[in-house]
C-alpha positions in Angstrom: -8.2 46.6 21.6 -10.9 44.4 19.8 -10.0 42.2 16.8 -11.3 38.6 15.3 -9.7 35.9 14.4 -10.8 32.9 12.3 -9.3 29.7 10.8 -8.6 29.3 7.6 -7.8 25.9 5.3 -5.0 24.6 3.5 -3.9 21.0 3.4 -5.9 20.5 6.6 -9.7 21.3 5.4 -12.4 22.0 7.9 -14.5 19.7 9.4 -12.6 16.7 8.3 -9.5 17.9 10.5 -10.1 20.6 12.7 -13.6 22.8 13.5 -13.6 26.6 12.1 -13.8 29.1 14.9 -14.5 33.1 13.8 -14.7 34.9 17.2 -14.1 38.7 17.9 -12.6 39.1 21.4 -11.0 42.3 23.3 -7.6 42.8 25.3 -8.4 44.9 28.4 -5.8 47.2 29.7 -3.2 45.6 31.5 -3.4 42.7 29.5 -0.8 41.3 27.4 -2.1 38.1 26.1 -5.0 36.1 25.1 -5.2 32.6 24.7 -7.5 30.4 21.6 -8.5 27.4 21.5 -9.4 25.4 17.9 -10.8 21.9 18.2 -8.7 19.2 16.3 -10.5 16.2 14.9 -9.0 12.9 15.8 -9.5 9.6 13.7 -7.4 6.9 13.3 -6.7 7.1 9.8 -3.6 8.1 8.7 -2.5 11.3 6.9 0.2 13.3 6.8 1.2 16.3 8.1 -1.4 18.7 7.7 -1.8 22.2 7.9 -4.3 25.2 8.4 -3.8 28.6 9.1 -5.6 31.3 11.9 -5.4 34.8 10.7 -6.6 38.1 12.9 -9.0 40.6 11.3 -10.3 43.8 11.6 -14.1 43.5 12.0 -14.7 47.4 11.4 -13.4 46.5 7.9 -15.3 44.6 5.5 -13.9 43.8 2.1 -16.2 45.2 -0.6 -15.3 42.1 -3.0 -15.7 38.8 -0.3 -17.3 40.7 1.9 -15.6 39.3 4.8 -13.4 41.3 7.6 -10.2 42.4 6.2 -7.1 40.5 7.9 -4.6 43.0 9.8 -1.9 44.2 7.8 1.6 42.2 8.8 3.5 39.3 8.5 2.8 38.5 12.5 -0.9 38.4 12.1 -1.0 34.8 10.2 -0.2 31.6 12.0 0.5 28.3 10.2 -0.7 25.3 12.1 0.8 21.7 11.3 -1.1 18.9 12.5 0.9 15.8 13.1 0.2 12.8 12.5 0.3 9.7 15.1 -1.0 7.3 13.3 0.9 4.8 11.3 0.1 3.2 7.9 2.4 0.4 8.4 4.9 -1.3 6.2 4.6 -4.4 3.8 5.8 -7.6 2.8 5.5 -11.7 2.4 5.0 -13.6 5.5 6.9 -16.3 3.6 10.0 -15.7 1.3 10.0 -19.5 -0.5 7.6 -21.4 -1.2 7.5 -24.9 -3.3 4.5 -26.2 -4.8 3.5 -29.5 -6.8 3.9 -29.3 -10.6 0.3 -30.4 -10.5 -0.6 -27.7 -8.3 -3.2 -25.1 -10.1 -2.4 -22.0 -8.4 -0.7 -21.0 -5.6 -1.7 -18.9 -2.8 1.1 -16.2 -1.4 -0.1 -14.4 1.8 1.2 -10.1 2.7 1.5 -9.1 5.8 1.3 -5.0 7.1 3.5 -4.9 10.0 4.0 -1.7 12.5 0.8 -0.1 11.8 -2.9 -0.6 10.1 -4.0 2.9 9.8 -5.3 4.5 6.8 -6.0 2.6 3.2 -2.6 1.6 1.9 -1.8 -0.4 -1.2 1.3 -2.0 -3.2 1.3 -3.4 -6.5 2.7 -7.5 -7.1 4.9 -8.5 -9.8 5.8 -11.6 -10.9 9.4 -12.3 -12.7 11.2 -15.0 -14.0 14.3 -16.7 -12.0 17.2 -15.0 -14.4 16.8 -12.7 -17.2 19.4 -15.0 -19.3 18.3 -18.8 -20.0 18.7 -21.0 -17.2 17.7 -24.3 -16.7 15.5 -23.5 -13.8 13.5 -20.3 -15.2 10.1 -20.9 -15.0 8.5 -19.7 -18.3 5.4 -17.2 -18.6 2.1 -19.0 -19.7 4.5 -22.1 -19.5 4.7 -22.8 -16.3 3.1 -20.1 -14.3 0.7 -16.6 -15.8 2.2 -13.6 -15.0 0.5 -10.9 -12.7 0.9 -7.3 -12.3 -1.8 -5.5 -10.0 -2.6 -3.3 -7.2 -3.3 -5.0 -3.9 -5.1 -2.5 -0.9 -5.3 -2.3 2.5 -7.9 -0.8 4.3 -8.5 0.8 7.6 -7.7 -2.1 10.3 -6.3 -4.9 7.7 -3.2 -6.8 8.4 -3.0 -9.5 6.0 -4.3 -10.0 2.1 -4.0 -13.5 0.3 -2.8 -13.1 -3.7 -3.6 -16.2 -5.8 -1.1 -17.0 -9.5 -2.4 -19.9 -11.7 0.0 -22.3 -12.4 0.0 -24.1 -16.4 -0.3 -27.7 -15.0 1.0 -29.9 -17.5 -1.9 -32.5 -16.6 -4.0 -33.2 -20.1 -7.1 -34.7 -19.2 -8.0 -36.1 -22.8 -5.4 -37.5 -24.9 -5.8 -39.7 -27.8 -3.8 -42.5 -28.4 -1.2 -41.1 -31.1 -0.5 -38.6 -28.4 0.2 -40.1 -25.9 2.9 -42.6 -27.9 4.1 -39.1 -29.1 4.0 -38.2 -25.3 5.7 -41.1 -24.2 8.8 -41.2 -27.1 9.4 -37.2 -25.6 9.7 -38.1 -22.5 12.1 -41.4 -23.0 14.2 -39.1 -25.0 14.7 -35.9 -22.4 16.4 -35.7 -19.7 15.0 -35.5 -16.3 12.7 -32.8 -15.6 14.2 -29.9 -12.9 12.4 -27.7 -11.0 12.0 -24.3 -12.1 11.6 -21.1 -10.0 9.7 -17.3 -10.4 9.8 -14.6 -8.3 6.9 -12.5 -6.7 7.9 -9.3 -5.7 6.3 -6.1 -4.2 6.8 -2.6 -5.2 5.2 0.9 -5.5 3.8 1.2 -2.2 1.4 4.1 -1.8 1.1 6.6 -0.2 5.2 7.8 -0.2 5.3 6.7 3.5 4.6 3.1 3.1 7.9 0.9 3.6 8.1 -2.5 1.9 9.6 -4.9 3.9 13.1 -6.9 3.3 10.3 -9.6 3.0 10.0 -8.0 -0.5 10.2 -11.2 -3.0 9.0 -14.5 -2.8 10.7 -17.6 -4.5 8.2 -19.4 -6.1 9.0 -23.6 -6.8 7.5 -25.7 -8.8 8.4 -29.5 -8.6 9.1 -30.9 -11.7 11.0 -33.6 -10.6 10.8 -37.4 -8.9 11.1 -35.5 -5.4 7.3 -34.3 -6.2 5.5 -37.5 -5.7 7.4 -37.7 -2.0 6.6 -33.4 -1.4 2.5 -34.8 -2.1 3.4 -37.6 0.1 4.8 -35.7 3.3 2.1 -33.1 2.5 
């Protein structure tokens, strides 16, 4: 008996993940089985679960539209192949969950770390929030205190660890006539003492669908406002 059989893509596309094979072989009499090999490409970027199919033809029979062998009639003539997957895209989150900065401070600098795997490009977008959703003495404000950020942050092949930066308002004025800064100096004689105020940075949306954040999801972002900040620069 003489038949082909060939490879034939579908999520798993040829070269990229395994090589096409089209042979035509023959079972002699007596025999009850052949065995085929098809070479799977191995990288280390990850993917899913991938899959291609090997179908057996009839080379005596050539289709008059593709012009290719026909494929034998029956449902046991098709194989699916999956190809799994070992490699692993990892999991995010923030290497620290609270931070505290100087009020004076221009930015600060918030550092994500891919745990349990670095294969494959990966990505997560930031978010920043205020403390409470209500008023509260310690929100920190948008444009106020701190600029809000919403963007994607990637990973590529191999990296471990990215760096995000959020400007801080500093309430430092460099140039200040002297009207102002009487004004400057009634406002502050009349409030009460400046408290620290607090915003969350938090991860979300990790892509692709198998990327985990972390419990390390959100950061707690300080900012001194208070007396204590002169003795954070000091011990700093």
């Amino acid at each position: 008996m003489t038949f082909g059989y060939r490879t034939v893509n579908d999520t798993a596309k040829c070269p990229k993940d395994y090589l096409h094979v089209d042979e035509v072989i023959t079972i002699q009499k007596r025999e009850t089985e052949k065995k085929i090999y098809i070479p799977i490409v191995d990288d280390n970027e990850w993917e899913p679960d991938l899959d291609f199919f090997v179908e057996l033809y009839d080379p005596g029979k050539i289709n008059n539209i593709s012009g290719l062998p026909e494929k034998l009639n029956g449902d046991d003539t098709k194989c699916m192949i999956t190809i799994l997957d070992d490699d692993f895209p990892g999991s995010l989150g923030f290497a620290e969950t609270d931070i505290v900065i100087s009020k004076n401070a221009e930015k600060v600098s918030i550092k994500i770390v891919r745990l349990e795997g670095a294969d494959g490009t990966i990505s997560c977008m930031i978010r920043t929030e205020n403390l409470s959703e209500t008023q509260n003495p310690s929100n920190a404000e948008e444009y106020e205190d701190y600029v809000p950020k919403y963007e994607k942050v990637e990973f590529y092949q191999g990296e471990t660890e990215k760096v995000i930066e959020i400007s801080l308002v500093s309430k430092k004025t460099p140039q200040l006539d002297s009207k102002m800064i009487d004004d400057h100096k009634e406002e502050q004689e009349s409030s009460e003492e400046p408290c620290d105020v607090i915003f969350k940075v938090k991860l979300e949306k990790p892509e692709p669908s198998e990327v985990k954040i972390s419990k390390k999801k959100t950061c707690m972002v300080t900012i001194l406002k208070s007396e204590d900040d002169e003795k954070y620069e000091e011990d700093r």
